[in-house]
C-alpha positions as CSV (number, residue, x, y, z in Angstrom):
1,X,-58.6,-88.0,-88.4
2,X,-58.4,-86.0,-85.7
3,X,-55.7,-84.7,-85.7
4,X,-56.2,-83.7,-89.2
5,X,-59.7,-81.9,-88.1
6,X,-57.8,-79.9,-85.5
7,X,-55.1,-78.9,-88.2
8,X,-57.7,-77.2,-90.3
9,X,-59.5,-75.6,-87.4
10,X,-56.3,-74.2,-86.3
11,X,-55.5,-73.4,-90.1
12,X,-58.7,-71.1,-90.4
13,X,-58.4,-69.7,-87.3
14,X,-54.7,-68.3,-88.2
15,X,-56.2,-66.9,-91.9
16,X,-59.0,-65.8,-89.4
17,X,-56.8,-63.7,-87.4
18,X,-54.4,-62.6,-90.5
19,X,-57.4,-61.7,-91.9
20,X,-58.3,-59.2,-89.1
21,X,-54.8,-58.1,-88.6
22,X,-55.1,-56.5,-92.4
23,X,-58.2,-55.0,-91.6
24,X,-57.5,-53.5,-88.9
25,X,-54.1,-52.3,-90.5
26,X,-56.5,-50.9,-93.2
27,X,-58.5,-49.2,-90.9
28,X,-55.4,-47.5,-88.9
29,X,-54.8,-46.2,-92.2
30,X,-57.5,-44.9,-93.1
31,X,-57.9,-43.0,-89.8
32,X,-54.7,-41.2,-90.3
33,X,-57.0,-39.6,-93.4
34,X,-59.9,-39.5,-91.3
35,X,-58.1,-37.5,-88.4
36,X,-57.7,-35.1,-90.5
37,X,-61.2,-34.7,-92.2
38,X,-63.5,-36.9,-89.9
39,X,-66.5,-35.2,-91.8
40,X,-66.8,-33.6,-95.1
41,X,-68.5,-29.8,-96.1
42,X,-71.5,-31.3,-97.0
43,X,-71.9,-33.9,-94.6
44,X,-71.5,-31.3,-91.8
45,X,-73.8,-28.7,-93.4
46,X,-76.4,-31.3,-93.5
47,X,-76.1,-31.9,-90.0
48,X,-76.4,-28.1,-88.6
49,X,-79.3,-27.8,-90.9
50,X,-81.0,-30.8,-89.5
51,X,-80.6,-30.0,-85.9
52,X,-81.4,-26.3,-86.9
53,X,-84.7,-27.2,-88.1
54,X,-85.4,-29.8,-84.8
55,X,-84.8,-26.8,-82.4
56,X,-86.8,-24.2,-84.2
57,X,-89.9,-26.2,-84.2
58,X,-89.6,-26.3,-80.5
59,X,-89.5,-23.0,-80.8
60,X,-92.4,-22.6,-82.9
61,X,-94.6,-24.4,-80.4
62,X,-96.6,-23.6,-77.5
63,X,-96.5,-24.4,-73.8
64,X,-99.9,-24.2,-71.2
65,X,-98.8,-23.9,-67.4
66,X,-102.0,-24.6,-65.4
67,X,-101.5,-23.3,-61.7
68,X,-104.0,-24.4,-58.4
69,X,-104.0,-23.9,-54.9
70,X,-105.1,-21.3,-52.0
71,X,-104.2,-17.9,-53.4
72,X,-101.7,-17.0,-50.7
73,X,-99.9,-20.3,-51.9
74,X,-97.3,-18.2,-53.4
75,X,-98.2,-19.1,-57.7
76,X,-97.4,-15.9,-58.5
77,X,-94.3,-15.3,-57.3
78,X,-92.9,-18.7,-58.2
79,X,-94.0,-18.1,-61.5
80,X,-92.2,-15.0,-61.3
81,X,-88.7,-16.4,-59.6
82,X,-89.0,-19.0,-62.2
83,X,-89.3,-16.8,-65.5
84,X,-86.9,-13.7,-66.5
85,X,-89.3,-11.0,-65.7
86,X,-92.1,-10.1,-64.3
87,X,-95.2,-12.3,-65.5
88,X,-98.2,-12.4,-62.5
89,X,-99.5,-9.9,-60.2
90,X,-98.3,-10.9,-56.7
91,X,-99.7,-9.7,-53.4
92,X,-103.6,-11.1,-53.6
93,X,-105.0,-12.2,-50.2
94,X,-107.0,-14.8,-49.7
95,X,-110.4,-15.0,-51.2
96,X,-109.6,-11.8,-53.3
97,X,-109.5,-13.6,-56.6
98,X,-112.7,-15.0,-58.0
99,X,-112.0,-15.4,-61.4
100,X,-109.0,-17.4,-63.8
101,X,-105.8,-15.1,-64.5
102,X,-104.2,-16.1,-67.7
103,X,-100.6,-14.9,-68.3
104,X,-99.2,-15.0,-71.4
105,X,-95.5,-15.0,-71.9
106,X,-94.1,-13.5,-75.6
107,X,-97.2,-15.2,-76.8
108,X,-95.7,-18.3,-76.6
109,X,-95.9,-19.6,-72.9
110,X,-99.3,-19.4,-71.1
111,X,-99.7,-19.2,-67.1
112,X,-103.2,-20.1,-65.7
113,X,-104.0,-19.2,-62.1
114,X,-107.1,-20.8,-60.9
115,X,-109.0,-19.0,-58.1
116,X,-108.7,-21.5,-55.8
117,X,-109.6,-25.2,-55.2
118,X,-113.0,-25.0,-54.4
119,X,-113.5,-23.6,-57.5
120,X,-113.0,-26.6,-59.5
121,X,-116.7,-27.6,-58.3
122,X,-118.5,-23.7,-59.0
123,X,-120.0,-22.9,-62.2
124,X,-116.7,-22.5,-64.1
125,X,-115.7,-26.0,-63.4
126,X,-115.9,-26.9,-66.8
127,X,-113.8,-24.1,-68.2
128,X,-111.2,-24.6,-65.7
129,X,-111.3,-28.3,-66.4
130,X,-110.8,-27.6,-70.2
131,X,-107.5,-25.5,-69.1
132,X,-106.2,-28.5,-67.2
133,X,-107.0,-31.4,-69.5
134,X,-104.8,-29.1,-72.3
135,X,-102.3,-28.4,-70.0
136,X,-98.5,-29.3,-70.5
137,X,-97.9,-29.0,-66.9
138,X,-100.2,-28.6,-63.9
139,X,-98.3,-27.4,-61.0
140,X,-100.4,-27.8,-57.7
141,X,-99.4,-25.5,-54.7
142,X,-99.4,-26.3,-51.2
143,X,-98.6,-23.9,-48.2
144,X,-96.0,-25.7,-45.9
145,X,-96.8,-22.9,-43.2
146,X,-100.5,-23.9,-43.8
147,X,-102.7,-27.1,-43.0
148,X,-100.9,-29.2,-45.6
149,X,-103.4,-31.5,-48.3
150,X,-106.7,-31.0,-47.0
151,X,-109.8,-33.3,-47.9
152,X,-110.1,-30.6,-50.1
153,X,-107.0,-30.6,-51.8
154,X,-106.8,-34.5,-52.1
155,X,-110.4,-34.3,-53.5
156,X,-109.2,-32.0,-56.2
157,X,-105.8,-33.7,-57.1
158,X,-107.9,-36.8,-57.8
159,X,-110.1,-34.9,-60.5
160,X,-106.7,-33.4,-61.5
161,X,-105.4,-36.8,-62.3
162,X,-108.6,-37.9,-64.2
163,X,-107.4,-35.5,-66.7
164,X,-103.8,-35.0,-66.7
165,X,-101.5,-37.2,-65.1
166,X,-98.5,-34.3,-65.5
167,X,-98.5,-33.1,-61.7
168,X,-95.7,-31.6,-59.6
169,X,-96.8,-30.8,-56.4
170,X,-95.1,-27.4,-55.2
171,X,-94.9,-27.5,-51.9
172,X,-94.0,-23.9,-51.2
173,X,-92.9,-21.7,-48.5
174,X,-90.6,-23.3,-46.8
175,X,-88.8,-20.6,-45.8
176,X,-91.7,-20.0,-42.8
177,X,-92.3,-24.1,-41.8
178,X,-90.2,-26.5,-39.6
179,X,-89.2,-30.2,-40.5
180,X,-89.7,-30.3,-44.3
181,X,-88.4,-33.9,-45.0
182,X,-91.3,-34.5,-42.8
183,X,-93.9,-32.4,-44.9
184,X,-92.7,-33.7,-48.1
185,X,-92.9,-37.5,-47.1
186,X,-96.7,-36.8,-45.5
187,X,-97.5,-35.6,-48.9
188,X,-95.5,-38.3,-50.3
189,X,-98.0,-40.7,-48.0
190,X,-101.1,-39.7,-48.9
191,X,-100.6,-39.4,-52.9
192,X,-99.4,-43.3,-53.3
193,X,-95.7,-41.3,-54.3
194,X,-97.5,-40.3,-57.6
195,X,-96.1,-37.1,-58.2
196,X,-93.0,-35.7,-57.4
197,X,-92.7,-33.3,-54.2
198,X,-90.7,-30.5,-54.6
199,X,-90.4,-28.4,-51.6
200,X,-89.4,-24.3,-52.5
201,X,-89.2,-21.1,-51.2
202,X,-90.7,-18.2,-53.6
203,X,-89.3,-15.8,-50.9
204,X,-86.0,-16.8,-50.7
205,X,-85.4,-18.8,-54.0
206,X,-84.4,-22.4,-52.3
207,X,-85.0,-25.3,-54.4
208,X,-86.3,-23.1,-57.5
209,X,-83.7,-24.9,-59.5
210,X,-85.5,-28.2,-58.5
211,X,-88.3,-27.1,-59.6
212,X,-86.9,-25.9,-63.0
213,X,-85.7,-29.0,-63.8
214,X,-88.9,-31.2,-63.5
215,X,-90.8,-28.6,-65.4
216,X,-88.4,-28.8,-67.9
217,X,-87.7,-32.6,-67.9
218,X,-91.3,-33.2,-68.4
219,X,-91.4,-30.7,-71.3
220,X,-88.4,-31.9,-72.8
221,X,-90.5,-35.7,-73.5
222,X,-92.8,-33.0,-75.4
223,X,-90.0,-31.3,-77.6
224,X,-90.8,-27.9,-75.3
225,X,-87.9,-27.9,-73.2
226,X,-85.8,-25.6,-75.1
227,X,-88.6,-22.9,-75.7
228,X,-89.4,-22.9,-72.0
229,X,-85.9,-22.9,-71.0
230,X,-85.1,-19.9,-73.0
231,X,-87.3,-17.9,-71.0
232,X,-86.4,-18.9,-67.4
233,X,-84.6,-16.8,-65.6
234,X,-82.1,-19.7,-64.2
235,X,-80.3,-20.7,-67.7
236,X,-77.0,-21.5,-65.8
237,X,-78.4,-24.8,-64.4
238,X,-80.4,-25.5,-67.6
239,X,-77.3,-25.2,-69.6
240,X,-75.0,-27.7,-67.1
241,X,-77.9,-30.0,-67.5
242,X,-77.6,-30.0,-71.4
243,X,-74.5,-30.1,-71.4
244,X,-73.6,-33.2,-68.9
245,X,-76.3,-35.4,-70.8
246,X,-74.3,-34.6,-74.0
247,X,-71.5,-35.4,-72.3
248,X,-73.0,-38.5,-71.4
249,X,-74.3,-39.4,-74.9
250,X,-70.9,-38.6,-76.6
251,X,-69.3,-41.2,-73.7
252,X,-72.1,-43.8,-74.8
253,X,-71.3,-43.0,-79.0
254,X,-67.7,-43.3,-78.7
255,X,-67.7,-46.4,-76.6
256,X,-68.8,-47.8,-79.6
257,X,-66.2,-50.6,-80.9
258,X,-66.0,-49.3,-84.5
259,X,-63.3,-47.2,-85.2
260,X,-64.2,-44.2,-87.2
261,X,-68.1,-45.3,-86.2
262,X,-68.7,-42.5,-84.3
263,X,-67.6,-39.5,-86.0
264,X,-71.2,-38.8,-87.5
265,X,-73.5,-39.1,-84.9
266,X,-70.6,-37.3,-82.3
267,X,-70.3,-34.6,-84.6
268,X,-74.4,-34.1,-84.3
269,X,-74.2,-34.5,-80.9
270,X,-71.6,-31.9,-80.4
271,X,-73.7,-29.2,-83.1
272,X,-77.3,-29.7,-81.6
273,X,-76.0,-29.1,-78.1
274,X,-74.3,-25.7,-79.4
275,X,-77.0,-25.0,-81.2
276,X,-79.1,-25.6,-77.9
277,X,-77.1,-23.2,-76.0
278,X,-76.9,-20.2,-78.5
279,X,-81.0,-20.8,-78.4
280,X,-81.1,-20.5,-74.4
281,X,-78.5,-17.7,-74.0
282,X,-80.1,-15.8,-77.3
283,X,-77.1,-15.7,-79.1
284,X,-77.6,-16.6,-82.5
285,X,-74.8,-19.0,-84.3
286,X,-74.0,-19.4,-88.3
287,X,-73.4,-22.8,-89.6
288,X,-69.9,-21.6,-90.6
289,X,-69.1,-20.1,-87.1
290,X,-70.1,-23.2,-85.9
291,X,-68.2,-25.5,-88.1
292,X,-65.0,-23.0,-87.1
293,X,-65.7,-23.9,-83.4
294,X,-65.6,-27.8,-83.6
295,X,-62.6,-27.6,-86.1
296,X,-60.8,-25.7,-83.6
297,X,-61.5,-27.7,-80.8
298,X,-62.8,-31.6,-81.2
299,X,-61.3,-31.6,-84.9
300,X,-58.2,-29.7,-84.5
301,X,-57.6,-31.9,-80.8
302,X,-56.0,-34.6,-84.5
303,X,-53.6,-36.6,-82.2
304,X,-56.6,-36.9,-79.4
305,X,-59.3,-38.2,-82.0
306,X,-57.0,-40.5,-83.9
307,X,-56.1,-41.8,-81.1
308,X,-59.6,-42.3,-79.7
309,X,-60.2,-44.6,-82.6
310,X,-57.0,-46.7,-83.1
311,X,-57.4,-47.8,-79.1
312,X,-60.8,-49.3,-80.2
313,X,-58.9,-52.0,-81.9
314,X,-57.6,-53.4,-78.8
315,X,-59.7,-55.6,-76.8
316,X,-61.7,-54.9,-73.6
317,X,-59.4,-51.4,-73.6
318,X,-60.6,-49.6,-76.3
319,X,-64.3,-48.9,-75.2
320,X,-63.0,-47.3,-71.8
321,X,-60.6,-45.3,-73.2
322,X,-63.0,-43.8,-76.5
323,X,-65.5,-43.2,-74.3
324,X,-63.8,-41.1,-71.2
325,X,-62.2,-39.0,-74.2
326,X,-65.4,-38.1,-76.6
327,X,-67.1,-37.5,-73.3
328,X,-64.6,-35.1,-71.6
329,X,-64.5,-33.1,-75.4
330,X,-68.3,-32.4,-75.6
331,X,-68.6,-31.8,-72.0
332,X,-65.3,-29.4,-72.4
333,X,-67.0,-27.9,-75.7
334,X,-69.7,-27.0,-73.8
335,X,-68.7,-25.2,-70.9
336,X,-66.4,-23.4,-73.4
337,X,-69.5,-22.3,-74.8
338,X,-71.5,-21.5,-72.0
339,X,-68.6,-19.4,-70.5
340,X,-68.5,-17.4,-73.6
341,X,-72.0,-16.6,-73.5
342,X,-72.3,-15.8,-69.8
343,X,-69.4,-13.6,-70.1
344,X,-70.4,-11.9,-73.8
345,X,-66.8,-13.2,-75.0
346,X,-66.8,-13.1,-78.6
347,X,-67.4,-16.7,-79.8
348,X,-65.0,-17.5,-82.3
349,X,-62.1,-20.1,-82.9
350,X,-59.5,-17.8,-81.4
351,X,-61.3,-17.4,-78.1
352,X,-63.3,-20.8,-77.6
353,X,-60.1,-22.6,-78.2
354,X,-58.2,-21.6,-75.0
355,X,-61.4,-21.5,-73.2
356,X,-62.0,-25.4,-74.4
357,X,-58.6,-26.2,-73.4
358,X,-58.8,-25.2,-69.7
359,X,-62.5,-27.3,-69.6
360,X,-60.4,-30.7,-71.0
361,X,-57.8,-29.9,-68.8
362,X,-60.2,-29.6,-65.4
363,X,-62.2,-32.8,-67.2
364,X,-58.8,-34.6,-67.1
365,X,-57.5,-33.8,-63.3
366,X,-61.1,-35.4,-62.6
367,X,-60.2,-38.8,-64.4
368,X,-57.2,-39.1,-62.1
């Protein structure tokens, strides 16, 4: 009896595996179609107007920038480093300014400088209160050449807090202070590590593309990021940021252990992160001129892509190897892109594809 009972268990276990040996035969088939046309017309337009319409709303919003600190903090001319152009007055001395600046950016991005901190107890408390608690951001400005968090200033960070938790403390000038791993763990100390610390230099530019990217990584949780970011001044690090979390998210997509799954949602990954770009560097792309781009690189890469799928059929291999390749292809699509547009190359099939081939072939060398 059992014997018998381990003869049928072995029985369905071999029409088991015969069973998956067909599909998977079927589905090495059907890739040598899908290789060729992993998406159809339709299925792609759909996809570049969806993530057309995701990005323009961003676009469509509004962003409030609350500012506070001494007014020979340096707001100003951070605000100015950080944003392509001229936006505040710089130069005020301290105790000049008695009333709130506003700065308004193409009508869509709002600076507020507050007068100072003691001001958040005079008679416009309430109004400058109001401009906090609707904030998006409030960046809080320290002097590192000056007494660093006074009662004052701790006083007022706490009332901050009470109304919007989305600080950054800027711990500027730098550039005229001694030991600032010291400075930056004091404040660290004294705020319970609440808020990040990001230690710049207005003057001199150091750390300004730290600061960009917590402005923007808070923003981005609020669908804001890309408006902001296609203002800034810095769109170099921005776009190397978009483009290594793409490259990340196409790794995670084709690790998945479907073969075929991931054509889709790649294929969206791939056209909102172009989409992205041409948004930050302001140079408008069609739907067709983008469908021309991934057919000549991530489409027309046919031996690459099938072959990124067929390895999924092998155990404990497959993941590895489909996720290194759709990672290195969006990441290589992307600096194509961004190399294009920094350079005012012509974007079109002809000229991405070489471009695309020289960022696999650097993503490649890494691997090894």
């Amino acid at each position: 009896m059992k014997l018998q009972r381990t003869q049928k268990r072995n029985n369905r276990n071999f029409l088991l595996l015969a069973k998956k040996g067909y599909d998977n035969f079927k589905m090495m088939k059907e890739l040598s179609v899908m290789g060729q046309q992993p998406f159809s017309d339709q299925q792609f337009d759909d996809i570049f107007a969806e993530k057309s319409a995701e990005i323009n709303k961003q676009l469509e919003q509004e962003i409030l920038i609350a500012m506070i600190g001494d007014v020979n903090a340096g707001k100003s001319s951070t605000i100015n480093r950080l944003m392509d152009g001229e936006v505040a007055k710089v130069g005020a001395k301290p105790g000049e300014t008695t009333a709130i600046e506003k700065y308004s950016l193409h009508d869509k991005i709002t600076f507020v400088d507050t007068p100072g901190l003691d001001d958040i107890k005079s008679e416009n408390s309430q109004q400058t209160l109001a401009y906090f608690k609707e904030a998006d951001i409030i960046l809080f400005f320290l002097n590192a050449a000056g007494s660093v968090l006074s009662e004052t200033e701790l006083k007022t960070l706490k009332t901050l807090h009470e109304v919007n938790s989305n600080i950054l403390i800027v711990l500027n000038k730098i550039d005229a202070a001694d030991d600032i791993p010291t400075l930056v763990k004091y404040v660290q100390d004294h705020t319970m590590y609440n808020y990040p610390v990001i230690p710049i230099s207005s003057r001199t530019g150091e750390n300004m593309a730290m600061l960009q990217e917590k402005i923007l990584a808070i923003l981005e949780t609020e669908k804001k990021d890309v408006l902001m970011a296609s203002y800034m001044a810095d769109k170099s690090t921005t776009a190397n940021r978009w483009i290594l979390a793409s490259g990340a998210s196409a790794a995670a997509i084709g690790a998945i252990p479907i073969p075929g799954a991931d054509f889709g949602p790649l294929t969206a990954l791939q056209v909102g992160m172009m989409i992205k770009l041409s948004k930050l560097y302001d140079k408008p792309i069609t739907k067709d001129r983008a469908k021309e781009m991934i057919i000549a690189t991530i489409v027309g890469n046919i031996g690459r892509t099938v072959f990124r799928q067929i390895v999924k059929i092998v155990p404990g291999a497959g993941s590895v190897a489909g996720a290194s390749v759709a990672g290195a292809m969006t990441v290589s699509l992307g600096y194509a892109i961004k190399y294009a547009y920094e350079r005012n190359i012509n974007l079109d099939p002809n000229e991405l594809k070489p471009l695309y081939d020289m960022f696999l072939k650097e993503q490649k060398n890494k691997k090894k």
